[in-house]
C-alpha positions in Angstrom: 0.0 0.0 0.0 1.3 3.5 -1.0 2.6 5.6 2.1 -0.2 8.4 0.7 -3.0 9.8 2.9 -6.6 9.4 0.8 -8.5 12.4 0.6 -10.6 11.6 3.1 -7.6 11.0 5.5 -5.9 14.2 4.5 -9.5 16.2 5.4 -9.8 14.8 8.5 -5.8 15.7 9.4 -6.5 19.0 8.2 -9.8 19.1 9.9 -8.3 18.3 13.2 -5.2 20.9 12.9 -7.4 23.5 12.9 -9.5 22.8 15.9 -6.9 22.1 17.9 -5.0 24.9 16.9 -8.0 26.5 17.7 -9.5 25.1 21.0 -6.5 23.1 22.6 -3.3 25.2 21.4 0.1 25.1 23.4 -1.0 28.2 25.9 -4.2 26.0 26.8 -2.4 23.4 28.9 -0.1 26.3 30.4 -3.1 27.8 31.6 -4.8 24.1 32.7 -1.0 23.8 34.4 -1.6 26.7 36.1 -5.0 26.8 37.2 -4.0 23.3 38.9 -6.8 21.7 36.8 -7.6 18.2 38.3 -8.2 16.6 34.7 -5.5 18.5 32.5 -7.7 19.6 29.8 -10.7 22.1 29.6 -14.0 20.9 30.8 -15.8 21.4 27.2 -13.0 19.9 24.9 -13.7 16.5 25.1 -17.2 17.1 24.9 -16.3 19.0 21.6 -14.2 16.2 20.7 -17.0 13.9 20.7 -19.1 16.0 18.8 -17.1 15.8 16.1 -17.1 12.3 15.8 -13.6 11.6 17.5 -14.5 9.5 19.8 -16.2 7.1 17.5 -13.7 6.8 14.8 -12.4 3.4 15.9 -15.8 1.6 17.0 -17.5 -0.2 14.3 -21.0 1.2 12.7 -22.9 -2.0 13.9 -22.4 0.0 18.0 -23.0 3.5 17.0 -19.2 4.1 15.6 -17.6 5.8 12.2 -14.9 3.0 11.5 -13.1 5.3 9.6 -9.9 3.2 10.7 -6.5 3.6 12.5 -4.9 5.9 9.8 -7.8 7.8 10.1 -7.3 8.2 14.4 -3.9 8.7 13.4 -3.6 11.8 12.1 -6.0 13.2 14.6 -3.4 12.7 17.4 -0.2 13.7 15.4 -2.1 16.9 15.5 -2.3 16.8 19.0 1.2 16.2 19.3 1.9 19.6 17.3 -0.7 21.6 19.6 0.2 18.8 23.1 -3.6 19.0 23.4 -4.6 16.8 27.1 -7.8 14.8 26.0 -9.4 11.5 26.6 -8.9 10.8 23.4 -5.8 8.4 23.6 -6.9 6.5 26.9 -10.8 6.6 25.7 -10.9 6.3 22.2 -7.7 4.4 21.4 -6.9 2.1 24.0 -10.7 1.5 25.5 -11.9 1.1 22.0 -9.2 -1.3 20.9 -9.4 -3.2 23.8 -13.3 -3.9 23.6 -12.7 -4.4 20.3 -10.6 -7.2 20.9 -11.9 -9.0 23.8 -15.5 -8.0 24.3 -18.3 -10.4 24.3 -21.6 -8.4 21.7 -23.4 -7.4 24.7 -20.3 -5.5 26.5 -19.4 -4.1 22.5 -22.9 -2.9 22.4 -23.3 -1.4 25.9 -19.6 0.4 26.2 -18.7 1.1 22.5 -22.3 2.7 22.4 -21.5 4.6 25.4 -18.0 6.2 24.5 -18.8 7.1 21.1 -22.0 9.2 22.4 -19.2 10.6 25.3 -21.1 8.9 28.1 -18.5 7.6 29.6 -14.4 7.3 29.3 -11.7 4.3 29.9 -8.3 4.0 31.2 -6.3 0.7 31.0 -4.4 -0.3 33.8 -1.6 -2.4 33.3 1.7 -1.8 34.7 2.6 -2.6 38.6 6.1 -1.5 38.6 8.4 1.5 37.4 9.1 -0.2 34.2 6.8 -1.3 31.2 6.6 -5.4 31.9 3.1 -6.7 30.9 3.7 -10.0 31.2 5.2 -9.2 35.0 1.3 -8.7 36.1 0.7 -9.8 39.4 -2.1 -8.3 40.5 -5.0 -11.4 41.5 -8.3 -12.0 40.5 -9.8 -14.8 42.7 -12.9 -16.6 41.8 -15.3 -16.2 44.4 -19.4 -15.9 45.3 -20.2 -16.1 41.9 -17.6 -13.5 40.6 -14.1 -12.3 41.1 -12.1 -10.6 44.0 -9.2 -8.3 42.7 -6.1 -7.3 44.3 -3.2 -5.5 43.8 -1.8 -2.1 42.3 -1.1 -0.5 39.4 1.2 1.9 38.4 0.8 5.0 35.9 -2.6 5.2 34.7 -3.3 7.4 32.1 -6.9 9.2 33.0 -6.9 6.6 35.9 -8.7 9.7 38.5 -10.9 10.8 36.3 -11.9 7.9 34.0 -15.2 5.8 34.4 -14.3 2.6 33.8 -11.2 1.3 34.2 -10.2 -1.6 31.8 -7.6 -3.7 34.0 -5.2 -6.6 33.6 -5.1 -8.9 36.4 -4.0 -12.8 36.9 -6.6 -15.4 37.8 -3.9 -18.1 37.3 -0.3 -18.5 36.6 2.7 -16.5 38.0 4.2 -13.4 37.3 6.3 -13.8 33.9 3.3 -15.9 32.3 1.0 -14.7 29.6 -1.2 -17.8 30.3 -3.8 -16.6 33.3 -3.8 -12.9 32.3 -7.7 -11.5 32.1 -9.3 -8.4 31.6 -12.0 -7.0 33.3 -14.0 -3.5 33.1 -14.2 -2.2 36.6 -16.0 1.1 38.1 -13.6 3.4 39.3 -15.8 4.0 41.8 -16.5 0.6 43.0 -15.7 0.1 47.1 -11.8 -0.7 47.9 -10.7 0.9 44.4 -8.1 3.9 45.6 -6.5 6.7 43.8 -3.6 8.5 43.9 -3.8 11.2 40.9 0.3 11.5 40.2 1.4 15.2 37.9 4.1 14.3 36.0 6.5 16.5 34.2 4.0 17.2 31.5 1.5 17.9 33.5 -0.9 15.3 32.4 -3.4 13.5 34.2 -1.8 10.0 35.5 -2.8 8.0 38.6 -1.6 5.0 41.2 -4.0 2.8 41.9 -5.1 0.7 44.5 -7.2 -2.3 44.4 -8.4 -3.7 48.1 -10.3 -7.3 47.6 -12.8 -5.4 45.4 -15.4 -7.6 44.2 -16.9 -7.9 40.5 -19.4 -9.9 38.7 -18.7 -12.2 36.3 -19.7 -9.8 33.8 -16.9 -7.6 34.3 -14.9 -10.1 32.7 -13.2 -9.2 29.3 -13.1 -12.0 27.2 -12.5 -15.4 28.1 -10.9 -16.2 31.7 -6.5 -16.5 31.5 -7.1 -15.8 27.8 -6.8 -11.3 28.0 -2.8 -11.1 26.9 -3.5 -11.4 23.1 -5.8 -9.1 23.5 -3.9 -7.1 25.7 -1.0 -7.4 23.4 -3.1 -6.1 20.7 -4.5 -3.2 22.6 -0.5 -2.3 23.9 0.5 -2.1 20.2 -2.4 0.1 18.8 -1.1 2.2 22.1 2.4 2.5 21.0 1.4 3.3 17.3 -0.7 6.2 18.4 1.9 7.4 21.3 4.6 7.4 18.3 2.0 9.1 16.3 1.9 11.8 18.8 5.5 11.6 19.2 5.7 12.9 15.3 3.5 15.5 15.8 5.8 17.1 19.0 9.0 16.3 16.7 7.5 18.5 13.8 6.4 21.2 15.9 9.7 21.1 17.3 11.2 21.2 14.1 9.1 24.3 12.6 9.1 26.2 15.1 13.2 25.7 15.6 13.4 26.4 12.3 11.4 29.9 12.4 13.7 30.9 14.9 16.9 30.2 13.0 15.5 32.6 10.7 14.9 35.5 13.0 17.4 35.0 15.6 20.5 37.3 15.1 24.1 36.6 16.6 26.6 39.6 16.4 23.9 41.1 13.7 23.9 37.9 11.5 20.9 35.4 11.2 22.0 32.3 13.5 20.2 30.0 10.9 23.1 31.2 8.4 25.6 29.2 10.7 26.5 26.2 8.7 26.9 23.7 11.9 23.6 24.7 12.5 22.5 24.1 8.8 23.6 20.4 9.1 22.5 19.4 12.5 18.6 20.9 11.0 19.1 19.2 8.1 19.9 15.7 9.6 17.0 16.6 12.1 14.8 17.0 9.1 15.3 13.8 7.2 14.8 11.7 10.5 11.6 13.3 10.8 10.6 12.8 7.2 11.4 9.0 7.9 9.0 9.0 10.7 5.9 10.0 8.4 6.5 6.8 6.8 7.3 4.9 9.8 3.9 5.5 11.4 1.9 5.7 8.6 3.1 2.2 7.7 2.3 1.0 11.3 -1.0 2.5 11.0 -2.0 0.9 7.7 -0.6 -2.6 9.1 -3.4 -2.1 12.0 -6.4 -1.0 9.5 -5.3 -4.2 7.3 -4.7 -6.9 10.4 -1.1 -7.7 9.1 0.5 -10.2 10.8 3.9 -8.0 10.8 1.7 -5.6 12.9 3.4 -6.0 16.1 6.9 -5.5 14.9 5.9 -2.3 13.2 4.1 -1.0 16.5 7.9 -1.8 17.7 9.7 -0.3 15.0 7.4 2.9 15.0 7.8 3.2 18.9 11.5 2.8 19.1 12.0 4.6 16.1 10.4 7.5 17.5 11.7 7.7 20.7 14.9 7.8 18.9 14.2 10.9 16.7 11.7 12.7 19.7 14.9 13.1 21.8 16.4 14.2 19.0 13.8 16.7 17.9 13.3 17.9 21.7 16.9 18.5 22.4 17.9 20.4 19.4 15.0 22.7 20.0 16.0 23.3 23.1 19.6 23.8 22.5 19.1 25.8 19.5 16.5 28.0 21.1 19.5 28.9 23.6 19.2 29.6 26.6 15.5 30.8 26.1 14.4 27.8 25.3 14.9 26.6 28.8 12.8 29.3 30.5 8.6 28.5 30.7 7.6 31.6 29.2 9.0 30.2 25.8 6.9 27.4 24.7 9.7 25.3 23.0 10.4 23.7 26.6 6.9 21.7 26.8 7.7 19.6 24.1 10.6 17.9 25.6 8.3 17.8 29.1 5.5 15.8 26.6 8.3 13.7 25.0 9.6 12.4 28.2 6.8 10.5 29.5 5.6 9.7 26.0 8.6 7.9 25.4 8.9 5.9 29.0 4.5 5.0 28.4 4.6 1.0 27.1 8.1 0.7 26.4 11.0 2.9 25.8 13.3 2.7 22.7 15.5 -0.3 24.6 12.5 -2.2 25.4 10.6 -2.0 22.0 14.5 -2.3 20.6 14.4 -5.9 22.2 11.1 -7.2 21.0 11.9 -6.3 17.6 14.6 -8.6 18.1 12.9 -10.9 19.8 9.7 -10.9 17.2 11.9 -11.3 14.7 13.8 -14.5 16.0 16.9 -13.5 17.4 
């Protein structure tokens, strides 16, 4: 398949540069930052966001959804990277989507997809227990009992975990840490008696939490999928996550790049344009071809979703690693050729590299997506 965007596609990027730009710009999560807003992002934006569709773009039509694809999401949150817009769009409408998608039975695909695509209600996924990204390290129990399950345990680095609905967790009902085998899924209230959070800020401001889970009890409904069977699906929903983080990732490395590149072009040094520095020519023009080979990078992972490729998994890898590679390229250049402006807050260069950070750490950095490139590939 060409590495092209369809007209369609192209509308919809275009589409969503300009309300961002508009309604969720750069100065938008200063002033959230600020105003020490307890979800991040403005209380009408997601709402707006769902008006327009966004939230449905992934579900099927048969539940109320567009299914205008993964290339289509896409380009929606490389905008998002360019404008570092705070949503529920990734941990809602990417990750609760896919994994519903996956796993869910027709009745839970009817009731939830329904429900998120009309912006009644938003997900978070809750996977990881420890500092580092290890999903088959899940330890966290879910016991059989009265008719349903009793789950236990902690998890680590939620994204919208204080202010989501439901919360789509990963949790053993048999096995040992280090097995995929006994891994389920369920869909739990947030809400629901011994659940605790513990909203974390983290350098980008965004809304993260610990959480808590003290022998809270679930029906058997709650379950996601079939019982020990959730890590494919898992798997699957962890992949679509890393496209759409490096997606993101592309958008912060362009922005990065533009706006660096504006400055080179006003800045003078001892009355001469800085961009006229040759060093300075070559580092930006290295910068610019890695970020041209990221377009095609993610757009490639993207397709490989939208088509079911069985090479899917080793492009999520290859577009996560990949992009964490250029991203701390892209972040550190701006800064350093911003100066020493670029390192104060009133310039807005410095919130790209606070975005990039935790971006790049969120279900695998470069070393650990690196590795199961490797590994996928039989080495």
């Amino acid at each position: 398949m060409a590495l092209v965007l369809n007209e369609e596609q192209q509308m919809l990027k275009e589409s969503a540069q300009g309300f961002l730009a508009e309604f969720a710009p750069v100065d938008e999560l200063r002033k959230q930052r600020d105003a020490g807003s307890e979800t991040g992002y403005g209380d009408k934006l997601w709402a707006q966001m769902v008006n327009m569709g966004w939230a449905a773009i992934l579900i099927p039509e048969a539940y109320g959804g567009l299914d205008f694809g993964n290339v289509g999401m896409g380009q929606i949150v490389e905008q998002s990277g360019r404008t570092l817009t705070a949503s529920p769009l990734f941990a809602t409408a990417v990750l609760g989507v896919t994994a519903i998608n996956l796993a869910g039975s027709e009745a839970q695909k009817a009731e939830l997809l329904g429900a998120i695509a009309a912006g009644e209600i938003t997900t978070a996924l809750a996977v990881d227990e420890k500092i580092h990204h290890a999903p088959a390290q899940i330890s966290m129990t879910a016991v059989k009992q009265n008719g349903g399950y009793v789950l236990s345990g902690g998890k680590r680095f939620v994204a919208d975990g204080s202010t989501a609905d439901k919360l789509i967790v990963a949790a053993r009902t048999g096995g040992e840490a280090g097995d995929t085998n006994g891994i389920s899924l369920f869909v739990v209230d947030r809400s629901a008696p011994g659940i605790a959070v513990e909203r974390t800020t983290m350098t980008d401001t965004r809304n993260y939490a610990n959480i808590s889970f003290t022998n809270v009890e679930v029906t058997e409904a709650a379950l996601l999928g079939a019982e020990g069977e959730g890590f494919k699906a898992l798997s699957g929903t962890l992949d679509a996550g890393n496209v759409y983080l490096a997606a993101e990732m592309l958008g912060i490395c362009q922005e990065s790049f533009d706006r660096t590149l504006q400055y080179l072009k006003e800045r003078k040094q001892f009355g001469v344009l800085i961009g006229s520095f040759q060093s300075l020519q070559h580092r930006t023009a290295d910068w610019w071809s890695q970020v041209e080979l990221c377009k095609s990078v993610v757009l490639k992972a993207l397709q490989a979703m939208d088509d079911g490729d069985a090479m899917a998994p080793v492009l999520a890898s290859v577009a996560k690693a990949k992009l964490c590679q250029v991203t701390e390229l892209s972040t550190n250049e701006a800064i350093q050729m911003h100066g020493g402006i670029g390192m104060t807050d009133e310039y807005e260069i410095g919130f790209f590299i606070k975005r990039a950070r935790p971006a790049q750490m969120m279900f695998g950095d470069n070393s650990y997506h690196t590795d199961r490139f490797a590994l996928l590939g039989g080495y």
